[in-house]
Structures are given as structure tokens and as C-alpha cells.
VMD Tcl script that draws the C-alpha trace (Angstrom):
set ca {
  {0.00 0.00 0.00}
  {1.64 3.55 -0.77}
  {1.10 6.81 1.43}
  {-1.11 8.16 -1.59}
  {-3.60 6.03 -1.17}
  {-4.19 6.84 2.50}
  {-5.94 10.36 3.77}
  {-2.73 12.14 4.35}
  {-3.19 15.74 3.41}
  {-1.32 17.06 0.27}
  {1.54 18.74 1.99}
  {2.73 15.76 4.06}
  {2.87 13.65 0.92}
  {5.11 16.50 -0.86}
  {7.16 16.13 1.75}
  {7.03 11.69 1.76}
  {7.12 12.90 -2.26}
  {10.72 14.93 -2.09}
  {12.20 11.87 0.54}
  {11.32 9.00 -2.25}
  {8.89 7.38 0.64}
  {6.08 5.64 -1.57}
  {5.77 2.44 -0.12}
  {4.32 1.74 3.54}
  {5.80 -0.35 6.08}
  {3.38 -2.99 8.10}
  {3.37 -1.06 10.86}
  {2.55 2.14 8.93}
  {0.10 0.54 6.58}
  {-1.66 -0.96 9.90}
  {-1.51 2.04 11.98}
  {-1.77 5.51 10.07}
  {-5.57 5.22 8.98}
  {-6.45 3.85 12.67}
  {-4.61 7.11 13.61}
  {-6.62 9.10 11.10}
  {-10.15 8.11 12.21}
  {-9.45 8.88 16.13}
  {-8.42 6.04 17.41}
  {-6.33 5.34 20.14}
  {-3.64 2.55 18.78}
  {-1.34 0.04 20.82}
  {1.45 -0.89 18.66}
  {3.80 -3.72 19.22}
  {7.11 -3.25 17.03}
  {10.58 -3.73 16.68}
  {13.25 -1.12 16.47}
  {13.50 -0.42 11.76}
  {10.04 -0.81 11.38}
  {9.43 2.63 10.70}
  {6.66 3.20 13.87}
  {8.18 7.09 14.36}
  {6.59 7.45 10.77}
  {3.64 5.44 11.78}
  {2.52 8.09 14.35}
  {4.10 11.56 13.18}
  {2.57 11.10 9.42}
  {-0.93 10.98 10.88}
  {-0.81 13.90 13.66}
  {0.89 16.25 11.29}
  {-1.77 15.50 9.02}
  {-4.32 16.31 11.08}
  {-2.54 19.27 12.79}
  {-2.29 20.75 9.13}
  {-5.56 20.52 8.43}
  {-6.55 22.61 11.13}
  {-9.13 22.91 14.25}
  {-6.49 22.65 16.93}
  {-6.23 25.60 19.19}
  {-3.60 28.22 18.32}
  {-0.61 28.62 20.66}
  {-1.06 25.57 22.50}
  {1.08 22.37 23.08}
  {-1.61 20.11 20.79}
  {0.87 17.11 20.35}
  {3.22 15.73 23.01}
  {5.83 12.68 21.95}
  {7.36 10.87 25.28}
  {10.62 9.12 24.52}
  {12.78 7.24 26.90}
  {16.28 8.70 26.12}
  {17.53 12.07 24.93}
  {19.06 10.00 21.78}
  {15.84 9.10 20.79}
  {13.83 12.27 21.23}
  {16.35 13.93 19.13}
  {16.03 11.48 16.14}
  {12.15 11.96 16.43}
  {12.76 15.36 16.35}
  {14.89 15.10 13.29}
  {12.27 12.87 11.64}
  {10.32 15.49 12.22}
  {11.68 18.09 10.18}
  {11.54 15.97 7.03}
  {8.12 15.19 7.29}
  {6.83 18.97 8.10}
  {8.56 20.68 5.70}
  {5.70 21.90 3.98}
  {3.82 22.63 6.83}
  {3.24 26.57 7.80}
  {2.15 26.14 11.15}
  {3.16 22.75 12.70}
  {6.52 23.20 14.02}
  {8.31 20.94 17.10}
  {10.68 21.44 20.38}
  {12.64 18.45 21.87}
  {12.77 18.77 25.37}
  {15.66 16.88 27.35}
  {17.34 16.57 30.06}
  {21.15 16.57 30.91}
  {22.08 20.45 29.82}
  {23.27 23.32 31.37}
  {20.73 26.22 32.85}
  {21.06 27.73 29.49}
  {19.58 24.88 27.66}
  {16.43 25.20 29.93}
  {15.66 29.03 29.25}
  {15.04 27.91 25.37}
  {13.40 25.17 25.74}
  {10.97 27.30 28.20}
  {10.92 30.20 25.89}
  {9.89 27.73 23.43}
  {6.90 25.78 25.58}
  {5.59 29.13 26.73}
  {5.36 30.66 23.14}
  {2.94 27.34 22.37}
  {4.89 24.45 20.16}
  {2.20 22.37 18.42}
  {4.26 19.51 18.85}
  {6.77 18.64 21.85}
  {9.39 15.47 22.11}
  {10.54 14.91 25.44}
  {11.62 12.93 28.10}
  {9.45 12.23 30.71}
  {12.03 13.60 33.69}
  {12.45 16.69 32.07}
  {8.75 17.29 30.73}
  {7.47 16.90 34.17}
  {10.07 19.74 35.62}
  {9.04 22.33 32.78}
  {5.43 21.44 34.11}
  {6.01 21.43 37.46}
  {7.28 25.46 37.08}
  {4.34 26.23 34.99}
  {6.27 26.27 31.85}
  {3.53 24.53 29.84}
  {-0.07 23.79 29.73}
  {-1.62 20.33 28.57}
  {-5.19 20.78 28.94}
  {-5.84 21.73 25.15}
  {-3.27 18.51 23.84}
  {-5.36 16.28 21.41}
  {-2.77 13.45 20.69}
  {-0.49 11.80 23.40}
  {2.37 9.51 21.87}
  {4.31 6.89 23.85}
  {7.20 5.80 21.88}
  {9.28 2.51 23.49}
  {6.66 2.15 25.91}
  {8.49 -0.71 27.71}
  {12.30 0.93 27.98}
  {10.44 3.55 29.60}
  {8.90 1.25 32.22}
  {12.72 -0.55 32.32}
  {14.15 2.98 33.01}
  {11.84 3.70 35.96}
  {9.65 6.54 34.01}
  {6.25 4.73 35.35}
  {4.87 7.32 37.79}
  {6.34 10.54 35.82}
  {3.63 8.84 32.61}
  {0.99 8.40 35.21}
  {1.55 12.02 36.39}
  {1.84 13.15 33.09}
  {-1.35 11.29 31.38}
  {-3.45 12.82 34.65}
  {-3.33 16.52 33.56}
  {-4.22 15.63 30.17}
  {-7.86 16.06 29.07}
  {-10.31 13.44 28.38}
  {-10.69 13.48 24.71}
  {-7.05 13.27 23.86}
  {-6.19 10.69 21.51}
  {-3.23 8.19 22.49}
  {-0.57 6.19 20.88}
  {1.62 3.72 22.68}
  {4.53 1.87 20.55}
  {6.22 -0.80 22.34}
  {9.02 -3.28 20.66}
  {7.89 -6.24 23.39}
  {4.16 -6.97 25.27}
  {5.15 -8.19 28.89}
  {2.43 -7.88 31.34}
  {3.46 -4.78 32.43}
  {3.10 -2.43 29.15}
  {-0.61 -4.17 28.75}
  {-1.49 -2.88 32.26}
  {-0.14 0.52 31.50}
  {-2.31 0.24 27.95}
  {-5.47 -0.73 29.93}
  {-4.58 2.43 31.93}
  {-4.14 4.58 29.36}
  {-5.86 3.96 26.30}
  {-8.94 3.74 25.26}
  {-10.60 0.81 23.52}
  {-7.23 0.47 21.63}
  {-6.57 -1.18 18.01}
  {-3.96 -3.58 18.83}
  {-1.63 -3.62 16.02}
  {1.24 -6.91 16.68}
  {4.05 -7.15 14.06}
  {5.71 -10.59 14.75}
  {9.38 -10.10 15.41}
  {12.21 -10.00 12.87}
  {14.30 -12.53 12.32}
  {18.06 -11.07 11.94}
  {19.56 -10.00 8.47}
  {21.26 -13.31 6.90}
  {24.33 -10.44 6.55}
  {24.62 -10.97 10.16}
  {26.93 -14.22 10.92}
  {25.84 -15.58 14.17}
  {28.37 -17.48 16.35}
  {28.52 -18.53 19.91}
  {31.12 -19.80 22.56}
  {29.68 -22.27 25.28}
  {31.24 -22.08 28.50}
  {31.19 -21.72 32.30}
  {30.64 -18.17 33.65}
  {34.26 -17.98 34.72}
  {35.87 -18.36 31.12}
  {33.68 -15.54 29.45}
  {36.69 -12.78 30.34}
  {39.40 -15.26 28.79}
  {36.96 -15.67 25.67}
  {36.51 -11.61 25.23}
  {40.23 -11.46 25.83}
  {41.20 -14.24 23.34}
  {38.38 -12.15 20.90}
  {40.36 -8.82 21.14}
  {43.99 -10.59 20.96}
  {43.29 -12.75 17.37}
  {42.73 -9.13 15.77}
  {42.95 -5.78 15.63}
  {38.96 -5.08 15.92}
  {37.12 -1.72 15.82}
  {33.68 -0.84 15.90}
  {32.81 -3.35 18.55}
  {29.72 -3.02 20.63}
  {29.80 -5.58 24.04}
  {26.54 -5.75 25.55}
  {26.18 -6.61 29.23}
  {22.78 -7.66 31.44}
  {24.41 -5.45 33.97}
  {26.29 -2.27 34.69}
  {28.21 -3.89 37.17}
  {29.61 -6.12 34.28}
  {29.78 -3.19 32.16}
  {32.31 -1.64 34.44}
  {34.59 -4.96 34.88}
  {34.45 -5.78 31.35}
  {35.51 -2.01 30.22}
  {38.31 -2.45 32.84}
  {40.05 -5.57 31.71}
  {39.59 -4.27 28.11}
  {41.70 -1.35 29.21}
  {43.99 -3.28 31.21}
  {44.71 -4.89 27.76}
  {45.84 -1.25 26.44}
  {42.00 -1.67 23.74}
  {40.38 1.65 23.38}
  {36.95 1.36 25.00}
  {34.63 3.07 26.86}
  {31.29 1.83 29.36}
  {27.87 3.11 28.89}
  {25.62 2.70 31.87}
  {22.67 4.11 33.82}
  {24.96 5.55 36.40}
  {26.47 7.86 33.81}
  {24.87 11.43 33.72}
  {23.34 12.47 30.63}
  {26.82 14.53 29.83}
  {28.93 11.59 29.90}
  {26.83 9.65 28.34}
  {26.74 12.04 25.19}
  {29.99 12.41 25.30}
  {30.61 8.51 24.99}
  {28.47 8.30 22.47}
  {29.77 11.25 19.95}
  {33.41 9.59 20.88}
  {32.61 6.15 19.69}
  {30.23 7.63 16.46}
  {33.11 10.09 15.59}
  {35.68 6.75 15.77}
  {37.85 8.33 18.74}
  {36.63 5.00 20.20}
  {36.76 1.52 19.23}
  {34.47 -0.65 21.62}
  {31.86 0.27 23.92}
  {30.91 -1.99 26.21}
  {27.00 -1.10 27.45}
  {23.81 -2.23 29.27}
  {20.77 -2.17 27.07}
  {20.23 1.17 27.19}
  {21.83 1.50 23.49}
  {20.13 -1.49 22.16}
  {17.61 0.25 20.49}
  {16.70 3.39 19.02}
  {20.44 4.44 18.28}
  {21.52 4.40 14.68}
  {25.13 3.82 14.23}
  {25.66 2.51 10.32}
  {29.36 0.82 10.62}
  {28.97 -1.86 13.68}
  {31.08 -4.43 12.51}
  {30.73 -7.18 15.51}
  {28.42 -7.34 18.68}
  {29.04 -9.37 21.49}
  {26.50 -10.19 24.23}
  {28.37 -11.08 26.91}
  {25.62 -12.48 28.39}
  {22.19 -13.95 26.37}
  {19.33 -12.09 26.35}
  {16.15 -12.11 28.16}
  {14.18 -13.49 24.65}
  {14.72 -13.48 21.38}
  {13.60 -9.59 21.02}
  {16.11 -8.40 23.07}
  {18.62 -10.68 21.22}
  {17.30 -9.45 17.82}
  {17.51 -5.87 19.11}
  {21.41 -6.16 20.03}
  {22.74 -8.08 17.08}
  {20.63 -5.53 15.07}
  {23.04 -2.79 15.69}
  {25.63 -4.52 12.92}
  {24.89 -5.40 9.16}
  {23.24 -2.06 8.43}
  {23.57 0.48 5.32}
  {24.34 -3.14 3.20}
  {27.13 -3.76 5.13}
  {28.21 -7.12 6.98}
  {28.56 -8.11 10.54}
  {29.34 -10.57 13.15}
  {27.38 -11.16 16.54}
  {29.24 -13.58 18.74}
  {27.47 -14.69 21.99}
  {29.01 -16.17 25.14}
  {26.24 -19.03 26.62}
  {27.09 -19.75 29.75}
  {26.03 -23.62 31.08}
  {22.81 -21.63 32.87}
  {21.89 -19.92 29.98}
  {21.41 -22.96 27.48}
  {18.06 -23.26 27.84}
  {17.46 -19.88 26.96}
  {19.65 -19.76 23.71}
  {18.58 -22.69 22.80}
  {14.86 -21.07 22.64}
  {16.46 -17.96 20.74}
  {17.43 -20.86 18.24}
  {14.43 -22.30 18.26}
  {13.09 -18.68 17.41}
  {15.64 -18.24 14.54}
  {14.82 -21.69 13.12}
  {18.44 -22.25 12.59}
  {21.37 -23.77 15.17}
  {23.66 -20.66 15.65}
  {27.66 -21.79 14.77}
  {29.13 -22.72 17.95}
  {32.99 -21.82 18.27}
  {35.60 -23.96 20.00}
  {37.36 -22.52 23.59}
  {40.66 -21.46 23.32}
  {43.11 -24.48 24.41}
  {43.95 -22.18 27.52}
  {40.39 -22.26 29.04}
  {39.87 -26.08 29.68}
  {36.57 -28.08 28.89}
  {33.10 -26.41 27.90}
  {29.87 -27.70 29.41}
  {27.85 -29.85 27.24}
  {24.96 -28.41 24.38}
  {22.90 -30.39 23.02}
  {21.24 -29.12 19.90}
  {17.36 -28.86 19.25}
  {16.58 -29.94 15.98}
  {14.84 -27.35 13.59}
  {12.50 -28.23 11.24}
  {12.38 -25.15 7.89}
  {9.44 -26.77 6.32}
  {7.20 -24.17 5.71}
  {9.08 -21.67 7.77}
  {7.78 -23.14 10.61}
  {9.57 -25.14 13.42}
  {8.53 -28.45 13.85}
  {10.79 -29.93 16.10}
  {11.42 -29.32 19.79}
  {12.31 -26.74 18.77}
  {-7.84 -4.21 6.72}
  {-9.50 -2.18 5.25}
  {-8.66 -0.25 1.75}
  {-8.10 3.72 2.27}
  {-8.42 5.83 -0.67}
  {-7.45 9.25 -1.50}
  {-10.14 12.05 -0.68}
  {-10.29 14.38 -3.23}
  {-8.29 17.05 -2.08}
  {-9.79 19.70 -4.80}
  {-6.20 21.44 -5.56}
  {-3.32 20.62 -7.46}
  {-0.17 18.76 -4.97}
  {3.32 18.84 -5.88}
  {3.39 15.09 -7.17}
  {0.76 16.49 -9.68}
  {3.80 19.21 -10.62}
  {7.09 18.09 -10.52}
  {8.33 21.62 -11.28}
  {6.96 23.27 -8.26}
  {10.02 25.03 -6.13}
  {10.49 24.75 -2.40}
  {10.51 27.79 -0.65}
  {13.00 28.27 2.14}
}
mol new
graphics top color blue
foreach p $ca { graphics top sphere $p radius 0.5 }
foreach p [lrange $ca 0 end-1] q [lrange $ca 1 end] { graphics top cylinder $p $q radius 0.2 }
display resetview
């Protein structure tokens, strides 16, 4: 299905038009015309899917076409991380470029005094749409910086890192001084019980829109080393020694591991650098534009950069430990083998964690390559593989509606190639 044939007004599809968008995602296709009649929407999506497009296309839309109170916050977008409220925010300019009046204002924490004076500058002078993180939304509101009672849309985007992060009562807070009629979207990449209790408290009569997980890109080459919990430093040593390896992201169920592994790296004179929760926002920025800018070769992190983050040139992940479920797996090794590029995601199963890799296998409907231990680190426990059946895609082992245009009763710019942007 392409964007024309949905209700999008004219100027958001000059700008879709100018960005060669045509084609819709699932989770656009699924979720933009639900958006368009009023619904509230519950959508359950991995990281690539293109769900930021699924919910901005739709407001802006709507915000174009007018009947929204003038100098008022209408639309509010809650993200999880400062990283990911400024991508939205980027996204954001693309898609509004033709639009007069809809303009946006990311609001997030971890910046000096000054920072705060424009963003409240900004609030006070009425942004039709704000991005923010729920920490720093909630002290703009709690100074009387902004007013919610006019917003029409609420957005949740990564619904459940939000809940993992702790941001449960500052939504709660947040969602209570909004009014009655506002219309909510909540995007979540997994559905434990706790995100469909927030939904129920939330949302109203919902369209729940699933997409079934992603397997990984076959550009990815999936390995694993079996061993005891103890040999998992001499593995990511042995890793680092056979080569001279950049690019490397090490991911880490803990921060406490974080911090160990990012010490022994250093120890062995390898350029890496932790990302954690007990960073402050500064450091963590500054991490970040290090490793993107290539100053730094590995960084070794907690889930926190799992998602959301788009780095291009990842050229090997390691989980140091397996993931929760095969999401979270899919999520980490996703980080490598993007832009058409090739990667490597090696995994170190410990003898406690079999069971659970072996369901991520199950999941992938293939037995991931399992590498020898280096002679130095003595005996590995015992796998034994689950048998995969591909038949039909399927493992057999153990292991809507039609949208159409309205008639929009001017000419658009797809109608006139010619047309010039104004600046």
C-alpha cells in the first residue's frame, strides 16, 4: 500500500514525495488510517520498522488541516532517552517541511541552565508539537512552563524501555493533567504484562496492532562460545587478541559487568569506553559522539543502546551475556549489518543460559555456529542441539480495510514536478 492512497493531506505527501517514501511499512500501513479516524492505537514493534513514521505522518496531518487551538502544546511525543527524542525530532523536520504552522521542540534533560531558558521560551510561546523525556517534561510542568489541557494526541514511543528505566509514575503524572478526549498512541518493541497494564490504563478501547518479530539479516553471521561463567573474560580477551577489531559493541545484562568488562579491556591497552545508567546524561553524550566520531573503538553497554540508536558501521556485537528473549537478542545483534554492510554477533552461553539460547534458536529456526574454547580455558559444558524443522518456515521440532485518496480539490506537488520549495 503507498502513502497516496491513505488520507494524508497534500503537503505531508510532498514532503514523503521529495524523501522517495512511496511504499508503507506494516506497521505504517496498519496504523496511520487507525490514527486518522481517532483512534487510540497500541502498537507492538521492533526497532526499523518505521513506527516514528507510523505516528508523526498521521498527527501532522491532522494538525495541518486545522481545528487545533492556536498557541497551544496540541501534540506531546514521550521518549525514553535524549538519543531518541532527538532522532524523532529530526524525523520530524523531514516530514513537516511543507507545513506553515506545525513546528516541534525536543525537550531533554542533561544540559546546562542555558539549555532550559530555550526550551521554556519555546513551551511558553505554544509548540504544536513537543518530544521529550518524561524527567524533564514533568520539571518544565512542574514550574508552569507549559499547559496540557488543550493537547489532542499523546504519543508513547518505546513504551516498555520507559517502564525498564523507571519513568512509570512521571507517565501516570503526566497522562493525569491531560484532558479526556485526547487521543493516544503507545509503541512498544515487546508486550510483557506490564506495558498491557499501562495500555489498559491509558488507552482507550485500543486497536492492537502486533508485528511478529524479525528474524536477523542473513548479513549478520551468528556465532557462539559455550562455557562456564568464569571463562567468558578469557573468551573476550582471546576475541580482542586474534585481531585488531574496531567498531565493537559488548553488551552486558548489567552495569556492574559493564564496568569490569571495560576495565580488563583497558587493562589490555583496547580503546573502550562503558555506557551505563549511572552515567549522567553529559557523559553519556559524550561517549556516544566519541565512539560515532571513531575516537573510540568498543563500547561496552547495558541495554540502554540497544535500540533506538543508529550507528551505520557496527562491525561485531558481542552479548556477553544472552538475552532475556529473542527480542532483546534481535535488538542487540541488530546494531551490525546495516547500510548493506556485513557483521558478526558472537554470543558467550554460559552452562545456565542454554536453555534460553537454545529457545532464541528455536526462534531463529536455525542452530547458531558454535565456536571452540581457546586451548587455555579447559573443557566447555555440554549443548545439546534442538533440531529445527524449515518446512514451511515453521519449526517443527522441539524446537484491513482499503483507504483511498479524498479528493483534495487542488493541485499537490506530485501532480507538478516543477513546483520550487521555498525556504
Amino acid at each position: 500500500m503507498t502513502f497516496e492512497e491513505t488520507y494524508l493531506n497534500d503537503n505531508v505527501l510532498d514532503a514523503l514525495y521529495d524523501m522517495h517514501f512511496e511504499e508503507m511499512t506494516p506497521i505504517q500501513e496498519r496504523c496511520i488510517p487507525e490514527i486518522l479516524d481517532g483512534r487510540d492505537v497500541l502498537g507492538v514493534a521492533q526497532t526499523g520498522t518505521g513506527k516514528t513514521a507510523a505516528y508523526l505522518l498521521p498527527i501532522l496531518s491532522m494538525l495541518d488541516d486545522g481545528g487545533f487551538p492556536e498557541d497551544a502544546i496540541n501534540c506531546v511525543v514521550m521518549s525514553p532517552t535524549r538519543e531518541l527524542a532527538q532522532q524523532i525530532d529530526q524525523t520530524m523536520e523531514g516530514f513537516s517541511y511543507y507545513l506553515d504552522n506545525v513546528s516541534s521542540i525536543a525537550v531533554y534533560g542533561g544540559n546546562d541552565g542555558t539549555r532550559f531558558d530555550q526550551e521554556m521560551k519555546g513551551l511558553r510561546d505554544g509548540a504544536p508539537v513537543v518530544i521529550a523525556t518524561p524527567g524533564r517534561l514533568l520539571s518544565h510542568l512542574k514550574v508552569g512552563n507549559l499547559d496540557l489541557s488543550h493537547t489532542s494526541f499523546f504519543v508513547l514511543d518505546e513504551a516498555d524501555r520507559m517502564l525498564d528505566m523507571g519513568f512509570s509514575e512521571d507517565i501516570m503524572q503526566i497522562n493525569a493533567l491531560l484532558p479526556k478526549d485526547c487521543q493516544k498512541v503507545m509503541f512498544s518493541a515487546t508486550m510483557p504484562s506490564k506495558i498491557r497494564e499501562l495500555a489498559v490504563s491509558l488507552l482507550k478501547n485500543p486497536v492492537e496492532v502486533k508485528l511478529k518479530v524479525s528474524r536477523p539479516a542473513e548479513k549478520i553471521h551468528q556465532m557462539a562460545y559455550v562455557c562456564y561463567e568464569p571463562q567468558k573474560v578469557g573468551i573476550i580477551e582471546h576475541i580482542f587478541k586474534a585481531g585488531d577489531l574496531k567498531r565493537v559493541i559488548i553488551f552486558c545484562g548489567k552495569k556492574d559487568k559493564v564496568k569490569d568488562i571495560n576495565r580488563t579491556l583497558q587493562q589490555l591497552k583496547i580503546n573502550c569506553a562503558p555506557m551505563h545508567s549511572d552515567l549522567s546524561q553529559a557523559e553519556r553524550d559524550e561517549v556516544m559522539y566519541r565512539f560515532k566520531a571513531g575516537q573510540v573503538d568498543i563500547l561496552v553497554a547495558t541495554d540502554i543502546v540497544a535500540r533506538g540508536i543508529d550507528i551505520d558501521d557496527i562491525r561485531m556485537v558481542i552479548n556477553f551475556d544472552v538475552p532475556h528473549d529473542s527480542e532483546d537478542y534481535v535488538h542487540r545483534i541488530g546494531r551490525t549489518a546495516r547500510a548493506d554492510r556485513d557483521g558478526e554477533a558472537i554470543t558467550l552461553v554460559s552452562d545456565r543460559d542454554i536453555q534460553r539460547f537454545q529457545k532464541i534458536e528455536q526462534f531463529l529456526q536455525k542452530e547458531v555456529e558454535k565456536l571452540a574454547l581457546p586451548e587455555n580455558l579447559g573443557e566447555c559444558p555440554e549443548y545439546k542441539s534442538i533440531p529445527v524443522n524449515k518446512k514451511n518456515g515453521k519449526n517443527r521440532g522441539r524446537y484491513g480495510r482499503k483507504y483511498g485518496r479524498k479528493d483534495r480539490g487542488r493541485g499537490s506537488k506530485r501532480q507538478n514536478n516543477n513546483k520550487k520549495k521555498t525556504e
